[in-house]
PyMOL commands that place a pseudoatom at each C-alpha (Angstrom):
pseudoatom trace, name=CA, resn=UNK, resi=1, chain=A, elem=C, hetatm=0, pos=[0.000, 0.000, 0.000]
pseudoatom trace, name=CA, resn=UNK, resi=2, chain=A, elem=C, hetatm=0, pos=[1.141, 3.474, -1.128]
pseudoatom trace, name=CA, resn=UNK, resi=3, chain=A, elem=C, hetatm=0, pos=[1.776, 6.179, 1.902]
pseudoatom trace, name=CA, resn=UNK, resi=4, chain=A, elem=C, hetatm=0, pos=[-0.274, 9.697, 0.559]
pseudoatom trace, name=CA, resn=UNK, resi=5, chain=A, elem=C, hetatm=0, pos=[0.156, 12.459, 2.943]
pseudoatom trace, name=CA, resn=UNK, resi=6, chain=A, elem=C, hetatm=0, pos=[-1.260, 15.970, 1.851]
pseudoatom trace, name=CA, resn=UNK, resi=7, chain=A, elem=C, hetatm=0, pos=[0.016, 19.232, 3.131]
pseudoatom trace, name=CA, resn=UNK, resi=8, chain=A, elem=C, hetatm=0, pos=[-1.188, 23.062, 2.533]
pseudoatom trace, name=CA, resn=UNK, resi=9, chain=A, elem=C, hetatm=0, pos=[1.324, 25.525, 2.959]
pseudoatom trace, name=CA, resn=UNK, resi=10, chain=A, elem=C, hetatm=0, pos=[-1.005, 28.681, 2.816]
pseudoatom trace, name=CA, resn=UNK, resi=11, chain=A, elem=C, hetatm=0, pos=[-3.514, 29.298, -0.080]
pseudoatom trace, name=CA, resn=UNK, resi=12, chain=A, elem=C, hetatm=0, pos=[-1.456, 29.158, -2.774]
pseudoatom trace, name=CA, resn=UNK, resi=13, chain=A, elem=C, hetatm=0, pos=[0.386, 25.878, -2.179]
pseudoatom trace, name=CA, resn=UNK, resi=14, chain=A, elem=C, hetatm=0, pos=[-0.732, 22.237, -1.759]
pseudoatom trace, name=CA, resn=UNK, resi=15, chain=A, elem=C, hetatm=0, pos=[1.534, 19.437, -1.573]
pseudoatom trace, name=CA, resn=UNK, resi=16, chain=A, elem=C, hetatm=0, pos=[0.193, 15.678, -2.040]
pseudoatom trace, name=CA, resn=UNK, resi=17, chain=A, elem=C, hetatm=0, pos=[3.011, 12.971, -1.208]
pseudoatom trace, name=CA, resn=UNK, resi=18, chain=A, elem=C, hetatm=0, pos=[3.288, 9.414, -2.368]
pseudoatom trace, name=CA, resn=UNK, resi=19, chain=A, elem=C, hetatm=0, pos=[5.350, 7.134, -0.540]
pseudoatom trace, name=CA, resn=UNK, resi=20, chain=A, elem=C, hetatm=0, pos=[7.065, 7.441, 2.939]
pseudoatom trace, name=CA, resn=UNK, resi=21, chain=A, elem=C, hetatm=0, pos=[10.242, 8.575, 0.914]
pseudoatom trace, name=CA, resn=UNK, resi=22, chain=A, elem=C, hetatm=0, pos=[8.749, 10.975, -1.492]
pseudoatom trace, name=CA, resn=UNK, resi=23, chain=A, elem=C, hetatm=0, pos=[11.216, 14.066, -2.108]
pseudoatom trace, name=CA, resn=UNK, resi=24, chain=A, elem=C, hetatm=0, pos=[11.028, 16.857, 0.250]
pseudoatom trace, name=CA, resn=UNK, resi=25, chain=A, elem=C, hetatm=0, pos=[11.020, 20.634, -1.846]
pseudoatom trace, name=CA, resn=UNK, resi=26, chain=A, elem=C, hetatm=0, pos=[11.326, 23.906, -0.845]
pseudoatom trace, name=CA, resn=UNK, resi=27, chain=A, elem=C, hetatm=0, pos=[9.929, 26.794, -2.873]
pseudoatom trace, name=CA, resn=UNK, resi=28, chain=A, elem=C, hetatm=0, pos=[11.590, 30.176, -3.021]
pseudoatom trace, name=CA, resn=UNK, resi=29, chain=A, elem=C, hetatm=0, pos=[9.953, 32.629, -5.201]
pseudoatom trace, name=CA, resn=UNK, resi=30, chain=A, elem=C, hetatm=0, pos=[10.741, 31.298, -8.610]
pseudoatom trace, name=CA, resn=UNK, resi=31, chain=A, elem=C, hetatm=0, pos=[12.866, 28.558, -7.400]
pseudoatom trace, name=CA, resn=UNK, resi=32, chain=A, elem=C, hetatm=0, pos=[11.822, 24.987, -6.647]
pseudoatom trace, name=CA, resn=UNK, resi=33, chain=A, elem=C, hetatm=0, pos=[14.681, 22.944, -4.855]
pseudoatom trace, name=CA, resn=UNK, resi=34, chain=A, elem=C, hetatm=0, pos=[14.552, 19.767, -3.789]
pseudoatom trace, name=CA, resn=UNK, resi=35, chain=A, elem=C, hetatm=0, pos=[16.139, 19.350, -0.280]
pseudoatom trace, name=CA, resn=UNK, resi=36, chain=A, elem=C, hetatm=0, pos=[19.105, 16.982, 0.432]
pseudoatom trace, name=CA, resn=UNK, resi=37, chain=A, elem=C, hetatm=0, pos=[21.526, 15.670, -1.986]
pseudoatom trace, name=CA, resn=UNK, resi=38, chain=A, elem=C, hetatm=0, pos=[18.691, 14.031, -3.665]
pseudoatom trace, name=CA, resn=UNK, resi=39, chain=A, elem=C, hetatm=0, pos=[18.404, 14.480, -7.480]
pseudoatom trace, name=CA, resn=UNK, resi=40, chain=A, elem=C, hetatm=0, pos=[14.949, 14.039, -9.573]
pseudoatom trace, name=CA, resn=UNK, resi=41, chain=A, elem=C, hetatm=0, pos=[13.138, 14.375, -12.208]
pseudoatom trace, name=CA, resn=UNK, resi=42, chain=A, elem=C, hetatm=0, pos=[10.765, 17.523, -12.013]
pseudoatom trace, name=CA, resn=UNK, resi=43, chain=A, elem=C, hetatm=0, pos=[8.141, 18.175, -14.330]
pseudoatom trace, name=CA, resn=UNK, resi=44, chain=A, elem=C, hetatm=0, pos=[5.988, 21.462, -14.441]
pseudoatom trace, name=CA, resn=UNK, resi=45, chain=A, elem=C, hetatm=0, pos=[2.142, 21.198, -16.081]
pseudoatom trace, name=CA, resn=UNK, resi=46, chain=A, elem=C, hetatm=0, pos=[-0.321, 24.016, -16.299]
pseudoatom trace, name=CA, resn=UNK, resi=47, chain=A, elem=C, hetatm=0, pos=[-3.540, 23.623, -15.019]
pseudoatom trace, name=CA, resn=UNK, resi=48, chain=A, elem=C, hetatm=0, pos=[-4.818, 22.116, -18.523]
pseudoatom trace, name=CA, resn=UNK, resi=49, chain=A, elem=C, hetatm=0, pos=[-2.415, 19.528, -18.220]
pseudoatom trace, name=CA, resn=UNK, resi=50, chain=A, elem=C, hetatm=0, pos=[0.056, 20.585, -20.880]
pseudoatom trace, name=CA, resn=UNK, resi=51, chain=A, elem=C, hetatm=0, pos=[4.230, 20.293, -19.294]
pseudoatom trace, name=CA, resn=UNK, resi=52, chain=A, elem=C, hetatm=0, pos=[5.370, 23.501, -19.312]
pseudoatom trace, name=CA, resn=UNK, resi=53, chain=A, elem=C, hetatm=0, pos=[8.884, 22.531, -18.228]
pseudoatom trace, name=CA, resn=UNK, resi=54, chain=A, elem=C, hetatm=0, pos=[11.053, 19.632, -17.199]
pseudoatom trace, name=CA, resn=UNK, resi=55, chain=A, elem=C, hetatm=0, pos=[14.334, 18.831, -16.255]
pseudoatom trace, name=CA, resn=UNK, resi=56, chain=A, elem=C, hetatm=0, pos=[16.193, 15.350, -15.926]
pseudoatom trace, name=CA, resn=UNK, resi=57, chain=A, elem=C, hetatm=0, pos=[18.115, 14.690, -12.879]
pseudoatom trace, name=CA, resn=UNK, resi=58, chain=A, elem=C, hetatm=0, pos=[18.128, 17.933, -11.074]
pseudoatom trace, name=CA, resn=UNK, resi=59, chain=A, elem=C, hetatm=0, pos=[18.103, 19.162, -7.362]
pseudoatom trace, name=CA, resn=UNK, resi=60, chain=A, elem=C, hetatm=0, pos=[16.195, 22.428, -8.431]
pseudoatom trace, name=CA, resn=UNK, resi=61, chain=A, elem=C, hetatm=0, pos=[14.132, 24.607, -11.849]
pseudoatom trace, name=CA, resn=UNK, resi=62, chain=A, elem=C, hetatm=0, pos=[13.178, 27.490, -11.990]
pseudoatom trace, name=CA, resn=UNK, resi=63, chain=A, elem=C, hetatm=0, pos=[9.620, 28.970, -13.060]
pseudoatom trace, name=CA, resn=UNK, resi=64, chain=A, elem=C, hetatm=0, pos=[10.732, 32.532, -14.130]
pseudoatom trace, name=CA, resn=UNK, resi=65, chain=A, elem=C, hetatm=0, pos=[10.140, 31.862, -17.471]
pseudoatom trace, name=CA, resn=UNK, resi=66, chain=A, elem=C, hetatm=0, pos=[6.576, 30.630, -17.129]
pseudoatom trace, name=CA, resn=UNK, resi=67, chain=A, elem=C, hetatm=0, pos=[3.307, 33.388, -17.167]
pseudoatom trace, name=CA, resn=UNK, resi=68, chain=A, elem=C, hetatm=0, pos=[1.250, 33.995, -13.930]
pseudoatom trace, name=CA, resn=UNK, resi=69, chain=A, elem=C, hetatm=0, pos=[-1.039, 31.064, -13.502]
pseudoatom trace, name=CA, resn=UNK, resi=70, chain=A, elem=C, hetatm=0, pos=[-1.968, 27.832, -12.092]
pseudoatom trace, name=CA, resn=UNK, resi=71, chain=A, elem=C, hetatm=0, pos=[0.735, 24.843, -11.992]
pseudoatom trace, name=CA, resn=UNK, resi=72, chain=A, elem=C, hetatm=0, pos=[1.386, 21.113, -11.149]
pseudoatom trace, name=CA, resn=UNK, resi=73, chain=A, elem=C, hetatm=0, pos=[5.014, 20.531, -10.042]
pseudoatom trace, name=CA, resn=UNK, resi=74, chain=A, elem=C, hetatm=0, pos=[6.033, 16.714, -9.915]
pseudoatom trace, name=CA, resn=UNK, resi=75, chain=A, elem=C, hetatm=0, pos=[9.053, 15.439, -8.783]
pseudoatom trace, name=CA, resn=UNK, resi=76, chain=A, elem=C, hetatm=0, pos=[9.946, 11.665, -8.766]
pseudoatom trace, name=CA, resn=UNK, resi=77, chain=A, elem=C, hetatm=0, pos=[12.978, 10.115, -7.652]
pseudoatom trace, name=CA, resn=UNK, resi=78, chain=A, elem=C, hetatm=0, pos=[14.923, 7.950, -8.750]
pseudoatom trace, name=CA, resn=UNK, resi=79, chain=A, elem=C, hetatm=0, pos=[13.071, 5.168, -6.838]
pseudoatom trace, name=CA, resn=UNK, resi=80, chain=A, elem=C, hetatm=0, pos=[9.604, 6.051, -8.280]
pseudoatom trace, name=CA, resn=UNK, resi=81, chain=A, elem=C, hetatm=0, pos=[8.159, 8.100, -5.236]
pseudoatom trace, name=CA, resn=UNK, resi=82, chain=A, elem=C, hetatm=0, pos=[6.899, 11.544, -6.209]
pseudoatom trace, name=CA, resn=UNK, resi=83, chain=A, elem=C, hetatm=0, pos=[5.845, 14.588, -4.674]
pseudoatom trace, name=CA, resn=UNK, resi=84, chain=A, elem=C, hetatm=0, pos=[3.121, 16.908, -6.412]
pseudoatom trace, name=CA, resn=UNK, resi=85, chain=A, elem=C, hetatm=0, pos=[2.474, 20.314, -5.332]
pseudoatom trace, name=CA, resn=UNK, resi=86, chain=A, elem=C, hetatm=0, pos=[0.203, 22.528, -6.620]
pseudoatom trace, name=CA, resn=UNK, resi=87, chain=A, elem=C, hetatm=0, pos=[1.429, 26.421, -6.909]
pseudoatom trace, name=CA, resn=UNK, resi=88, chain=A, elem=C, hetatm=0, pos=[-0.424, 29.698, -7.938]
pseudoatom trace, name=CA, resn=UNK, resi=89, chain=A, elem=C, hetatm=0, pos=[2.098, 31.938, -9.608]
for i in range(1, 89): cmd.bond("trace and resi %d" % i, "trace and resi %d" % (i + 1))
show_as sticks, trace
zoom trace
């Protein structure tokens, strides 16, 4: 059975967490950083589901380049646990 856990970090942020070793991220204006010496994949969709971004084996992206809106950032490790958070730009 897969650990969820779901977090809120104020209105604009929601994280949902699938296994007990799902990456742990930090979010810093247009900086998302995963914490540790983990590295991931992270991908970025808009709200209609379209990936705005990625990156391959990273430890952090950044969303500068993306317009204000609604967003979907997944990270999965290595081992197939992934964190999703949602973020309001």
């Amino acid at each position: 059975m897969i650990e969820s856990r779901r977090r809120f970090f104020g209105p604009n942020v929601l994280e949902l967490c699938e296994g007990s070793d799902s990456p742990e991220i930090e979010i810093t204006g247009d900086l998302v950083r995963i914490t540790g010496d983990l590295k991931a994949d992270i991908d970025v969709y808009s709200i209609d589901g379209v990936r705005a971004l990625y990156s391959v084996a990273t430890t952090e992206v950044s969303l500068a380049a993306l317009p204000h809106g609604i967003y979907l950032v997944v990270i999965t490790a290595a081992d197939g646990n992934r964190t999703i958070r949602k973020i309001i730009r």
